[in-house]
VOTINU-523832 format. One record per atom (N, C-alpha, C, O, CB): residue number from 1; residue in three letters; atom name; x, y, z. Coordinates in steps of 0.1 Angstrom, whole numbers, plus 2048, in hexadecimal, padded with zeros to 3 digits. Glycine has a CB too. Layout:
N
NODE   k   r  a   x   y   z
NODE NUM ALA CA   X   Y   Z
...
% end
This chain:
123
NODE   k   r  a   x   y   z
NODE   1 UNK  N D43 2DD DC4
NODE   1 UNK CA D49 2D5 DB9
NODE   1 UNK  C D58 2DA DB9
NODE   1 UNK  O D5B 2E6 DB9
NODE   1 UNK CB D42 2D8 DAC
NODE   2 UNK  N D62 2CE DB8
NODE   2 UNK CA D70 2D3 DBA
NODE   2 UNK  C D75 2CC DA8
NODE   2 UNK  O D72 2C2 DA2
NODE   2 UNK CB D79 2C9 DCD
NODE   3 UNK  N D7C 2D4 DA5
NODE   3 UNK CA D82 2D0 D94
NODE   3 UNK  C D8F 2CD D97
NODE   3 UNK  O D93 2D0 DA2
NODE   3 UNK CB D83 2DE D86
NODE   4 UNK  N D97 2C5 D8C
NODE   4 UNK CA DA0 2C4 D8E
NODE   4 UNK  C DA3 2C4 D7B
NODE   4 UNK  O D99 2C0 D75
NODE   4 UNK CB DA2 2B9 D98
NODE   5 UNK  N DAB 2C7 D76
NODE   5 UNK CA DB0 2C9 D67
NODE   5 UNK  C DBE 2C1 D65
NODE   5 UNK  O DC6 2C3 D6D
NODE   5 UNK CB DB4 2DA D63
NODE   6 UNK  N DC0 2B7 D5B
NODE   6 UNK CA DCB 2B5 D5A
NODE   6 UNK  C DCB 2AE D50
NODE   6 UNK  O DC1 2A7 D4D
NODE   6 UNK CB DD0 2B1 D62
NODE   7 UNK  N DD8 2AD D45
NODE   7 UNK CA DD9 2A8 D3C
NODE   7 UNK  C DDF 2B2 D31
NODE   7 UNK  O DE1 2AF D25
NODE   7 UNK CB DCE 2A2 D39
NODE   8 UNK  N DE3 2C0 D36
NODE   8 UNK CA DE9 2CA D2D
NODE   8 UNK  C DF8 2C6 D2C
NODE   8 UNK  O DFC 2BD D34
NODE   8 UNK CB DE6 2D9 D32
NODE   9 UNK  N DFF 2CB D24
NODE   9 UNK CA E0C 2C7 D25
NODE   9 UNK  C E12 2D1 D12
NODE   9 UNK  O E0C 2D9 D0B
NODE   9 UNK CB E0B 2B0 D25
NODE  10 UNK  N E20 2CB D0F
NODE  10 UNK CA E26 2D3 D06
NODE  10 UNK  C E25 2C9 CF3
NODE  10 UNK  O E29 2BE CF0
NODE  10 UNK CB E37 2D4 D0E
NODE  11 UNK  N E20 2D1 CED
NODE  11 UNK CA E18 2CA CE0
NODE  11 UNK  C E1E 2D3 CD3
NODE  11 UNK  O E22 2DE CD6
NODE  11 UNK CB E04 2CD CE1
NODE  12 UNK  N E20 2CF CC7
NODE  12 UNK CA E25 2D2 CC2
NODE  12 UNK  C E16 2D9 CB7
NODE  12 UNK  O E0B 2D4 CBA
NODE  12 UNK CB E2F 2C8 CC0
NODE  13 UNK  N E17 2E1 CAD
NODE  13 UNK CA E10 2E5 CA5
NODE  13 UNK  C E04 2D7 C9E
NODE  13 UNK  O E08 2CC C9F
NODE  13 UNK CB E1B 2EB C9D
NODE  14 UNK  N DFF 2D8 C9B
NODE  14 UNK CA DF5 2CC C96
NODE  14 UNK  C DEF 2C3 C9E
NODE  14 UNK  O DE5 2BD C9B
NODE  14 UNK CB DFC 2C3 C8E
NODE  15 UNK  N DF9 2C1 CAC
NODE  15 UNK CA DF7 2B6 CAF
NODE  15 UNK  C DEA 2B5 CBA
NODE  15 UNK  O DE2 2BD CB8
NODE  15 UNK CB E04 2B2 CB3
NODE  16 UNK  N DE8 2AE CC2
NODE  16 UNK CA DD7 2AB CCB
NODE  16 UNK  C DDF 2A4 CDA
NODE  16 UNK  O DE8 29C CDB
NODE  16 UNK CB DC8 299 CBF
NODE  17 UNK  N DD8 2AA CE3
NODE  17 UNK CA DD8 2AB CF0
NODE  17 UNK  C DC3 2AC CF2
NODE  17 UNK  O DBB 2B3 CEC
NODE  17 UNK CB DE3 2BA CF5
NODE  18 UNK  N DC2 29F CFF
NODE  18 UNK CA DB9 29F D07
NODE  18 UNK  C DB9 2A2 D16
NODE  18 UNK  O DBD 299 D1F
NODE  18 UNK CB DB5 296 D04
NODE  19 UNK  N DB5 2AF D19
NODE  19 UNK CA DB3 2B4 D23
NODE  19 UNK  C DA5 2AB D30
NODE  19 UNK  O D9A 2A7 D2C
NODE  19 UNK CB DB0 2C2 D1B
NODE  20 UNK  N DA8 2AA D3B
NODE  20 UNK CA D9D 2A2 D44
NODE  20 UNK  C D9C 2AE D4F
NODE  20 UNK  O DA3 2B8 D4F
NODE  20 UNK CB DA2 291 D4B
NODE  21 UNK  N D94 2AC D54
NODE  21 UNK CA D8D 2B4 D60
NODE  21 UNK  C D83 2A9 D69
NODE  21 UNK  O D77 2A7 D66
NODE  21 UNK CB D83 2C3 D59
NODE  22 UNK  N D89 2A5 D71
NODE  22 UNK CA D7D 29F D7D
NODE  22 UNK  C D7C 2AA D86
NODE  22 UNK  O D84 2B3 D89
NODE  22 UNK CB D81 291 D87
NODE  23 UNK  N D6C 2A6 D8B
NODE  23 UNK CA D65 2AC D93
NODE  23 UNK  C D63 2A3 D9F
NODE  23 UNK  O D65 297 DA0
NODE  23 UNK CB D5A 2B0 D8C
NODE  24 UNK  N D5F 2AD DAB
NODE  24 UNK CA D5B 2A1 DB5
NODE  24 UNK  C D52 2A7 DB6
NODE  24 UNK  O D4E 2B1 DAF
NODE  24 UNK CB D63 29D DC2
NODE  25 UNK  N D49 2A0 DC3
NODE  25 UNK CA D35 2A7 DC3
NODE  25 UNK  C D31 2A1 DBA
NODE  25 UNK  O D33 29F DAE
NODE  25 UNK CB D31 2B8 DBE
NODE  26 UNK  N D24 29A DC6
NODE  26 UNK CA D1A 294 DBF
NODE  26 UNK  C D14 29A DB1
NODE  26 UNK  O D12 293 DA7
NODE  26 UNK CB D10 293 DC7
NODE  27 UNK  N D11 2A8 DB2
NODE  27 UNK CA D0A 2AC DA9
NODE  27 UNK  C D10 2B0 D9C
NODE  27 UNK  O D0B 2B9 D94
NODE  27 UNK CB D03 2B5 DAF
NODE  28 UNK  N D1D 2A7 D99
NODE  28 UNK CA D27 2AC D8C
NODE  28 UNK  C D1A 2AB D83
NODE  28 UNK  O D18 2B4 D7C
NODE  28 UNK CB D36 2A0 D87
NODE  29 UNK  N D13 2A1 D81
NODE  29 UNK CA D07 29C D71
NODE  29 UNK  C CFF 2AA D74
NODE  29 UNK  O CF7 2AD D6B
NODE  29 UNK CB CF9 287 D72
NODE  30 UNK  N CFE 2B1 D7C
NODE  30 UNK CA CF6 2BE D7B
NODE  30 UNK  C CFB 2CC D74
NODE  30 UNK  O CF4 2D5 D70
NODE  30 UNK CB CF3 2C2 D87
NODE  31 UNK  N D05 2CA D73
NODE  31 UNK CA D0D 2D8 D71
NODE  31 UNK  C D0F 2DC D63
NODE  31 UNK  O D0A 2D3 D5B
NODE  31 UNK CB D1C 2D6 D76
NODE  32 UNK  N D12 2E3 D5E
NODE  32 UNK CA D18 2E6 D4E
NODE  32 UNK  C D27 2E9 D51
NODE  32 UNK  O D2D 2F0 D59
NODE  32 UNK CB D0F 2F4 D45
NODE  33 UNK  N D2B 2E2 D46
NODE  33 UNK CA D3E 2E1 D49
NODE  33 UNK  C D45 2EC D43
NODE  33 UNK  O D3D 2F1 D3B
NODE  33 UNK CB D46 2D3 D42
NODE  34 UNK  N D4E 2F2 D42
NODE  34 UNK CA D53 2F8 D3A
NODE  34 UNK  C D63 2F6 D38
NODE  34 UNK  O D69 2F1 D42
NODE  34 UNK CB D50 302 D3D
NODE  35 UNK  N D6B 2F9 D2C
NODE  35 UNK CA D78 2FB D2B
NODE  35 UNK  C D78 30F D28
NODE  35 UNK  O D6F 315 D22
NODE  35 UNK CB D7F 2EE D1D
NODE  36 UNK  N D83 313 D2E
NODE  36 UNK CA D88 320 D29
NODE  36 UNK  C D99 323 D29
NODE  36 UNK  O DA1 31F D31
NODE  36 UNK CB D80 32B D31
NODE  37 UNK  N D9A 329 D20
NODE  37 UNK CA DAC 32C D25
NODE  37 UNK  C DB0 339 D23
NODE  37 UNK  O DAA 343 D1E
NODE  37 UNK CB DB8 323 D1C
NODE  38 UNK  N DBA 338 D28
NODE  38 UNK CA DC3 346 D2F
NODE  38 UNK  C DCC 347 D28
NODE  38 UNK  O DD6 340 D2C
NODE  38 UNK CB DC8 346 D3E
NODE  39 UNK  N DCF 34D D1D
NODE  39 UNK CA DE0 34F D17
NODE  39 UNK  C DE3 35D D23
NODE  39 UNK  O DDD 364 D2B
NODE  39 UNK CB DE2 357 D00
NODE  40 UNK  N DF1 359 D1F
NODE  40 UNK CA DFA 368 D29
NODE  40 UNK  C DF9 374 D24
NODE  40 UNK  O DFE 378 D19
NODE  40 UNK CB E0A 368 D2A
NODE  41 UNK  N DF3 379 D2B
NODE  41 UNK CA DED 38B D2B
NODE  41 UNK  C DDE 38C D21
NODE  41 UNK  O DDA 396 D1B
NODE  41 UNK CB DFD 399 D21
NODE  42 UNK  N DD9 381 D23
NODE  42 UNK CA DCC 382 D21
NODE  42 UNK  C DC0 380 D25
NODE  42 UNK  O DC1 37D D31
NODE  42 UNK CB DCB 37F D1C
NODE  43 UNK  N DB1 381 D1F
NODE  43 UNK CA DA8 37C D29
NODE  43 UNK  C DA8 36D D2A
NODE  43 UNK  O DB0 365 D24
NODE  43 UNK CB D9A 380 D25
NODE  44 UNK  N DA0 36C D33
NODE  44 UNK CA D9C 35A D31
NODE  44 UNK  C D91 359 D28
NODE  44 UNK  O D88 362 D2A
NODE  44 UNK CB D98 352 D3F
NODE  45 UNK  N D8E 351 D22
NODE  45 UNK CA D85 350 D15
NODE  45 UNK  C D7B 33E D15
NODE  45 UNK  O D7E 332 D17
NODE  45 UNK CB D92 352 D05
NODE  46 UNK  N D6E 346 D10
NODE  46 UNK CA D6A 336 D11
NODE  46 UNK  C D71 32E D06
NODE  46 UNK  O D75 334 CFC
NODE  46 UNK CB D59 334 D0D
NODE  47 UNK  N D73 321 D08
NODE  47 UNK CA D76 318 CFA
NODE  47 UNK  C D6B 30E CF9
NODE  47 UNK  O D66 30E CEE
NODE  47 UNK CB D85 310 CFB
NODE  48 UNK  N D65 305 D03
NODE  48 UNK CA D5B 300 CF7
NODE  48 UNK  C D55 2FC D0C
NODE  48 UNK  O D5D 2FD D16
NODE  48 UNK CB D62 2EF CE4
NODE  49 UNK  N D44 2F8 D0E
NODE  49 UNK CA D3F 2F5 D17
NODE  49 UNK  C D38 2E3 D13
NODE  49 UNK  O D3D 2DC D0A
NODE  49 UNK CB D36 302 D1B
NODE  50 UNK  N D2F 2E1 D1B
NODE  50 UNK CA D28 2D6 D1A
NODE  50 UNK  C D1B 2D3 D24
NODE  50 UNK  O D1D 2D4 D30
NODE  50 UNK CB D33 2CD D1D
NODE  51 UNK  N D0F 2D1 D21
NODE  51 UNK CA D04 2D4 D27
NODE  51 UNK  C D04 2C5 D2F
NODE  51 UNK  O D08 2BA D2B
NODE  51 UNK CB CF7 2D9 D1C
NODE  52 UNK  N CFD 2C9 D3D
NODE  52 UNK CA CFE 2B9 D48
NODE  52 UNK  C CFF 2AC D3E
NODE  52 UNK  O D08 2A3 D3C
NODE  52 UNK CB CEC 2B6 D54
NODE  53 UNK  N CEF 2AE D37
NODE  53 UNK CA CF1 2A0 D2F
NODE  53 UNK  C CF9 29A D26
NODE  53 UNK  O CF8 28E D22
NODE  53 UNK CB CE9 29D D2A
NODE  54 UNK  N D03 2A4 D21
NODE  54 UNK CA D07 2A2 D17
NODE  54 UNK  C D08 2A1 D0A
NODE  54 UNK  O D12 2A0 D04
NODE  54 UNK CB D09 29F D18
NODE  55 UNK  N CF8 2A2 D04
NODE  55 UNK CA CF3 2A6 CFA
NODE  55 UNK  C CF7 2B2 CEF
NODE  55 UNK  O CF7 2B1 CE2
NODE  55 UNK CB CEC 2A9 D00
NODE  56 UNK  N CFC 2BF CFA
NODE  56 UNK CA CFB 2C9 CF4
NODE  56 UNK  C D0B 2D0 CF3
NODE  56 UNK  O D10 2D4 CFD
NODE  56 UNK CB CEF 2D0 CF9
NODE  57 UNK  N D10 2D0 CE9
NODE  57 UNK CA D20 2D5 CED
NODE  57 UNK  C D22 2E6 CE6
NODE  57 UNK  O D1C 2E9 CDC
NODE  57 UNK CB D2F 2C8 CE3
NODE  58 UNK  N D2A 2EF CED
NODE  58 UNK CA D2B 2FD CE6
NODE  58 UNK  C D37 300 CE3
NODE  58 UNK  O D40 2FB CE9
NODE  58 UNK CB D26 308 CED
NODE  59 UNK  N D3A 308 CDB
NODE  59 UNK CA D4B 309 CD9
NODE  59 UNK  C D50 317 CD2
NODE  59 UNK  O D4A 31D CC9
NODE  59 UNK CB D4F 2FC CCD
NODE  60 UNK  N D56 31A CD7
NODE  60 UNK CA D61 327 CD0
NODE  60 UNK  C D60 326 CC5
NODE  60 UNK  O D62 31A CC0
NODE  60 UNK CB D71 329 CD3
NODE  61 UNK  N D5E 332 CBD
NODE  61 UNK CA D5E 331 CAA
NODE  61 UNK  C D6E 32A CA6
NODE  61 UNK  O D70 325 C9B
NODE  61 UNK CB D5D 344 CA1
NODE  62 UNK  N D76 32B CB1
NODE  62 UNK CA D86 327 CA6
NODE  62 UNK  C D85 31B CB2
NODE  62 UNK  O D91 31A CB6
NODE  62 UNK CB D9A 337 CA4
NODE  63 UNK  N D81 316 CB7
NODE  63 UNK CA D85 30A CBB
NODE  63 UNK  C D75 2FD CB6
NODE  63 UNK  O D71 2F3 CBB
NODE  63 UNK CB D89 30D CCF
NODE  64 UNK  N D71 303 CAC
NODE  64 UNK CA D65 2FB CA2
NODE  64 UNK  C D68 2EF C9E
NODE  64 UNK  O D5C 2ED CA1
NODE  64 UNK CB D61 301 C95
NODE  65 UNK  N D6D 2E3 C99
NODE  65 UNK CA D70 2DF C92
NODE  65 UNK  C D7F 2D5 C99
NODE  65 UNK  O D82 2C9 C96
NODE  65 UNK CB D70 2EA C87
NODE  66 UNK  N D84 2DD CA2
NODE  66 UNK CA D96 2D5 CA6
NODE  66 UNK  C D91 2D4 CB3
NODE  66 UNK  O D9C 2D1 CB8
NODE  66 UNK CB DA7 2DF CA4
NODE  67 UNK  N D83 2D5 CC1
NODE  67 UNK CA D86 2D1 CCB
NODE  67 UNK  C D76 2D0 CCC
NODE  67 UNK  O D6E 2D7 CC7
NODE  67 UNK CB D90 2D9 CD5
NODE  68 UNK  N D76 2C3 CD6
NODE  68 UNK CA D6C 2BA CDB
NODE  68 UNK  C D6D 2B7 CE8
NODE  68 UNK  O D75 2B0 CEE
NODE  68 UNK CB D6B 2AE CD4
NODE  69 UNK  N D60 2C1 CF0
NODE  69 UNK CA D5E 2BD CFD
NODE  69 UNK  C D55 2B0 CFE
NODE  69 UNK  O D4D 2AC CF5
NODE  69 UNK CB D58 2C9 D04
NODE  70 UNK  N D59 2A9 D0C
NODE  70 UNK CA D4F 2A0 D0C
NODE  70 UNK  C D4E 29E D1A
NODE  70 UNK  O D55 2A6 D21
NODE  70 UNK CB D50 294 D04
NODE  71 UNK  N D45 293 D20
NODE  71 UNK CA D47 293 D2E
NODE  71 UNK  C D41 284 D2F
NODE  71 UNK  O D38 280 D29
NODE  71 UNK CB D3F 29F D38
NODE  72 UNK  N D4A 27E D39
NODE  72 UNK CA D43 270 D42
NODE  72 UNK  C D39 278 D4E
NODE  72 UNK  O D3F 280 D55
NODE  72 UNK CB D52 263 D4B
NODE  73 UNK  N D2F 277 D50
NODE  73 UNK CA D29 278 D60
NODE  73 UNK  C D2C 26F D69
NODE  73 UNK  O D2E 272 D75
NODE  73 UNK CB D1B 278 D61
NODE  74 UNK  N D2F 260 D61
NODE  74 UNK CA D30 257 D6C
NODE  74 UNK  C D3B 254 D6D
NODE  74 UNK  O D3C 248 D6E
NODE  74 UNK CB D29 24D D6C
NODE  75 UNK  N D47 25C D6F
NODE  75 UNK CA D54 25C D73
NODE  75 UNK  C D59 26A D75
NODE  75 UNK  O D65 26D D76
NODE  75 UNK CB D5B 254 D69
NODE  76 UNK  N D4B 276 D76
NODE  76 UNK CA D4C 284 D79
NODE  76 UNK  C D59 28A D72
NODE  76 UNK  O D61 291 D78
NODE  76 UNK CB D4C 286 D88
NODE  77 UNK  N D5B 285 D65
NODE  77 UNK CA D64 28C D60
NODE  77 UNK  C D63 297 D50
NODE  77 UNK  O D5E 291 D46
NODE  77 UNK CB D6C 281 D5F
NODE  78 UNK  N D66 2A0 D4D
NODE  78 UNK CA D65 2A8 D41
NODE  78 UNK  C D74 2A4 D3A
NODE  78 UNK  O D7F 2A2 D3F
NODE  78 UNK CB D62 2BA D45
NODE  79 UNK  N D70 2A5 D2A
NODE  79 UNK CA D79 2A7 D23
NODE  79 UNK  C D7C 2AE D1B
NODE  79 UNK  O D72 2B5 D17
NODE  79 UNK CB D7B 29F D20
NODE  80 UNK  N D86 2B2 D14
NODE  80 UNK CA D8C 2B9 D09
NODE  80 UNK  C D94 2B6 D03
NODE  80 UNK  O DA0 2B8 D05
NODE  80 UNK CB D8F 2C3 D0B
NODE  81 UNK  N D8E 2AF CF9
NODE  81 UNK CA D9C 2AD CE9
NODE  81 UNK  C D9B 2B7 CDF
NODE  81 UNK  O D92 2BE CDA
NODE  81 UNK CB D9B 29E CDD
NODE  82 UNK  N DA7 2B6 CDE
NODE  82 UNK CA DAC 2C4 CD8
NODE  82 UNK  C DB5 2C1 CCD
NODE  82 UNK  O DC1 2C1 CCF
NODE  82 UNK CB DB5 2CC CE3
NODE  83 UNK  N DB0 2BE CC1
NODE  83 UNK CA DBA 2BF CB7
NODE  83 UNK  C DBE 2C9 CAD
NODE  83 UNK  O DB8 2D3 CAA
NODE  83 UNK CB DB7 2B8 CB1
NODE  84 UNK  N DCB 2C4 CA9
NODE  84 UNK CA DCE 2CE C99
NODE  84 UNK  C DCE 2DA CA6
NODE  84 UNK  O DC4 2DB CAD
NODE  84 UNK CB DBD 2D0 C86
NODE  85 UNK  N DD8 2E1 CA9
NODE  85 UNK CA DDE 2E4 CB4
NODE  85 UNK  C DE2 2F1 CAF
NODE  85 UNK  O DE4 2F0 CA3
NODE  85 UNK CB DE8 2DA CB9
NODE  86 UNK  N DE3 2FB CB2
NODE  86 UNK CA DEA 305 CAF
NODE  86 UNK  C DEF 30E CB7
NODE  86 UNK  O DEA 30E CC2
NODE  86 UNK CB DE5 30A CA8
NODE  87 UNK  N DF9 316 CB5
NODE  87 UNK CA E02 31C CC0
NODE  87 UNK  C DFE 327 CC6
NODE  87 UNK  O E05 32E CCD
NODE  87 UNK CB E0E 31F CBB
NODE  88 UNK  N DEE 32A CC1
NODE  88 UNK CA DE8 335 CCA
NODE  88 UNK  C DDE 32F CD0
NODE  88 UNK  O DD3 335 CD0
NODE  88 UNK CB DE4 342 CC4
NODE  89 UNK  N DDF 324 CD4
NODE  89 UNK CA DD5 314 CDE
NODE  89 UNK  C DDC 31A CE7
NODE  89 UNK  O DD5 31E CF1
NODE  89 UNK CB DD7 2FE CDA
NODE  90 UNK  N DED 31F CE9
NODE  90 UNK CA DF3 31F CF2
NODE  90 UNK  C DEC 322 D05
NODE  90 UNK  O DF4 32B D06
NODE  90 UNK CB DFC 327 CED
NODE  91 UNK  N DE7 322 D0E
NODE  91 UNK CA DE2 327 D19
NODE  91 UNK  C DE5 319 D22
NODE  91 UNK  O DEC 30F D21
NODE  91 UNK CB DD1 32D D18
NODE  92 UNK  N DDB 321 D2D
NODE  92 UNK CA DD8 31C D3D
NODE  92 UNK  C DCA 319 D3B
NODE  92 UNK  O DC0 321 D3A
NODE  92 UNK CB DDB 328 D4C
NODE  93 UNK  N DC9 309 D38
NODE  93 UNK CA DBB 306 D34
NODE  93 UNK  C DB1 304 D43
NODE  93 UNK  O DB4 2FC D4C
NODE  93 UNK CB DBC 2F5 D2A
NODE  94 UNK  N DA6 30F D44
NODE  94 UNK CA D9E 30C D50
NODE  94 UNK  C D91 300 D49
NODE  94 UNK  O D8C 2FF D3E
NODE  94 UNK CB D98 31E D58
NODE  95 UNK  N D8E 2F6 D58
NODE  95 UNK CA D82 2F4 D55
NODE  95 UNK  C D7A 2FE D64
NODE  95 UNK  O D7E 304 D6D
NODE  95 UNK CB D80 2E1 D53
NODE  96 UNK  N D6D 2F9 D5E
NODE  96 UNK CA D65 300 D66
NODE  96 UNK  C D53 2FC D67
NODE  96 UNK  O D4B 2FA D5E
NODE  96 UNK CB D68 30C D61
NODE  97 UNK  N D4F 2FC D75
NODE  97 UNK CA D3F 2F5 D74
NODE  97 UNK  C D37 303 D72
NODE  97 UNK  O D3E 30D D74
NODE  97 UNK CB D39 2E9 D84
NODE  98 UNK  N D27 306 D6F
NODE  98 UNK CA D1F 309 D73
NODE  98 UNK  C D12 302 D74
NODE  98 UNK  O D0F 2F8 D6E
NODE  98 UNK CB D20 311 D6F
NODE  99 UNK  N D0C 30A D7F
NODE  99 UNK CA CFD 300 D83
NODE  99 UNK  C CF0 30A D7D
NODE  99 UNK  O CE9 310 D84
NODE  99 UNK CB CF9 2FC D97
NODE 100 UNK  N CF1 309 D6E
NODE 100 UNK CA CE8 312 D66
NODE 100 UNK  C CE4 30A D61
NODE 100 UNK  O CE8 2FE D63
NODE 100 UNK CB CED 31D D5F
NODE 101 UNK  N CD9 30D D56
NODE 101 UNK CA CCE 304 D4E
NODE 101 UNK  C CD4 308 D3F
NODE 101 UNK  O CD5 2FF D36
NODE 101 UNK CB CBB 30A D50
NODE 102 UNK  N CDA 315 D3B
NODE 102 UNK CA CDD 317 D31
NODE 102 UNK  C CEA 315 D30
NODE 102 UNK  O CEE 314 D3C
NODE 102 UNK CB CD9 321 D2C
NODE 103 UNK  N CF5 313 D27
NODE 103 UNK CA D04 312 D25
NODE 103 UNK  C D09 31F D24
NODE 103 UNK  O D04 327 D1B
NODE 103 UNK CB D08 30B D1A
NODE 104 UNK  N D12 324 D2D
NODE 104 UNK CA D15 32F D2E
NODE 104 UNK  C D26 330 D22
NODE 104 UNK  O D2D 327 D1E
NODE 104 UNK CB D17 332 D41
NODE 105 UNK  N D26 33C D20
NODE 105 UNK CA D31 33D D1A
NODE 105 UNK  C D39 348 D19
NODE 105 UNK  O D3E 34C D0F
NODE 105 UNK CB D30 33A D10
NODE 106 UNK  N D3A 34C D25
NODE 106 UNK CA D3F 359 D2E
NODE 106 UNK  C D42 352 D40
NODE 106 UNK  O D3D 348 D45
NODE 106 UNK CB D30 367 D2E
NODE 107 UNK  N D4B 35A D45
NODE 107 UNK CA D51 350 D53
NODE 107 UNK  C D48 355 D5B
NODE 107 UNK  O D42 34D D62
NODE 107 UNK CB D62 352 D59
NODE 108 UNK  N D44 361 D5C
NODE 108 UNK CA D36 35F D6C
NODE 108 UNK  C D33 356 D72
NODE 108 UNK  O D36 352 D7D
NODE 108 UNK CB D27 361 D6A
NODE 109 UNK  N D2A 352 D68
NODE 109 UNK CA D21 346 D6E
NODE 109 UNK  C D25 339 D6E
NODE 109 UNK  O D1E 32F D6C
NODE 109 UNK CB D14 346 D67
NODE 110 UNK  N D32 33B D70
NODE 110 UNK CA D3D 32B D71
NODE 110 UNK  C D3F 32F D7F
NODE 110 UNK  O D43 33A D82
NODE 110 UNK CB D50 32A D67
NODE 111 UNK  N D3C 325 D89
NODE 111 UNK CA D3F 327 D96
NODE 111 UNK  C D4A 31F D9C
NODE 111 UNK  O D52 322 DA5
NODE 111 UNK CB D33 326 D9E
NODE 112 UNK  N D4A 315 D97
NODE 112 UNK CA D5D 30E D98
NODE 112 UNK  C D63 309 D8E
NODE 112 UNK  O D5F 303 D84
NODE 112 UNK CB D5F 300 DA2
NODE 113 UNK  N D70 30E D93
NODE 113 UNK CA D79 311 D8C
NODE 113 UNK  C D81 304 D8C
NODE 113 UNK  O D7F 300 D97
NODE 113 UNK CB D7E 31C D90
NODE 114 UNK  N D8B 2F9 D85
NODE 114 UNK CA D97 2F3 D87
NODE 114 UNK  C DA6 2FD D86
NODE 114 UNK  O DA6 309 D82
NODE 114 UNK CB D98 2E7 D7D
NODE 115 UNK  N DAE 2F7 D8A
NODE 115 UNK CA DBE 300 D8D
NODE 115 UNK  C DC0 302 D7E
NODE 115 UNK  O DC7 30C D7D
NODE 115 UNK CB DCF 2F6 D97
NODE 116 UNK  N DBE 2FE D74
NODE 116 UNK CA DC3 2FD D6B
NODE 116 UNK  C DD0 2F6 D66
NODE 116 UNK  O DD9 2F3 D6D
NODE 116 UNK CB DC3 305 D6A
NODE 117 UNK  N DCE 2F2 D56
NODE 117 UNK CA DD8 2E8 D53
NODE 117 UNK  C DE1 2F2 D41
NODE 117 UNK  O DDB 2F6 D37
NODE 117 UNK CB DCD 2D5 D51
NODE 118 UNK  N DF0 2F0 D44
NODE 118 UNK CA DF5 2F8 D38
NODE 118 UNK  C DF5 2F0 D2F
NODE 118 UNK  O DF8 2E4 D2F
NODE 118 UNK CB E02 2FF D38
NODE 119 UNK  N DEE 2FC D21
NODE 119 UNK CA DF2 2ED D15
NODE 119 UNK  C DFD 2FD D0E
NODE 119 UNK  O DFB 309 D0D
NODE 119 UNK CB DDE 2E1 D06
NODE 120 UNK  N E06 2F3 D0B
NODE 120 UNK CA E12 2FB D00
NODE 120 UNK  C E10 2F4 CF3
NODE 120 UNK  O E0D 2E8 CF1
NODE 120 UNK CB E24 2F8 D04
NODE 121 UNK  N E11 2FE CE9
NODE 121 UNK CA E11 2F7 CDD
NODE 121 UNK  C E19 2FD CD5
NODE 121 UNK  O E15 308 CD0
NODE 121 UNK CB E05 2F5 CD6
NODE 122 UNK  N E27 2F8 CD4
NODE 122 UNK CA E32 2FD CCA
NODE 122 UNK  C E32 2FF CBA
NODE 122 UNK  O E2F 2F5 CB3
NODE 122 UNK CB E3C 2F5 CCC
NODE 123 UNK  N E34 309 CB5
NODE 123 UNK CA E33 308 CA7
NODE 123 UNK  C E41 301 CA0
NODE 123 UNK  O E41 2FF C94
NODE 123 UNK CB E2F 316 CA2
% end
């Protein structure tokens, strides 16, 4: 599975950015998706996953409420909207697949990665 992330860019406080990630490989509808990001000089952190069918979505306690993963299978793509924005959203947003049954929410068991996409959010 090859990722690709894009749609990050420079946002002001409040405002909403939707993040995409295509996948290639047949087996994208198998996987569990993930978003995580990277501020500078920190870890990378889960922010919210999405189970194959889509059914089931998980999320970071402070990203509850302001961001919604979702996914097409049949255009192998993941998403992330992201509203009500705040200036410590700031990072290097990764997506990421695993081929697990449960939703992980730790990077291990994410076995591909995309390059990542920056979202800035100015106060």
């Amino acid at each position: 599975v090859q990722l690709q992330a894009s749609g990050g860019g420079l946002v002001q406080a409040g405002g909403s950015l939707r993040l995409s990630c295509a996948a290639s490989g047949r087996t994208f509808s198998s996987y569990v998706m993930g978003w995580f990001r990277q501020a500078p000089g920190k870890e990378r952190e889960f922010v919210a996953a999405i189970r194959w069918s889509g059914d089931s979505a998980y999320y970071a306690d402070s990203e509850k409420g302001r961001f919604t993963i979702s996914r097409d299978n049949a255009k192998n793509t993941v998403y992330l909207q992201m509203n009500s924005l705040k200036p410590e959203d700031t990072a290097v947003y990764y997506c990421a697949a695993a081929n697990t049954i449960v939703v992980p929410t730790t990077t291990p068991p994410y076995r591909y990665w995309g390059q990542g996409t920056l979202v800035t959010v100015s106060s």
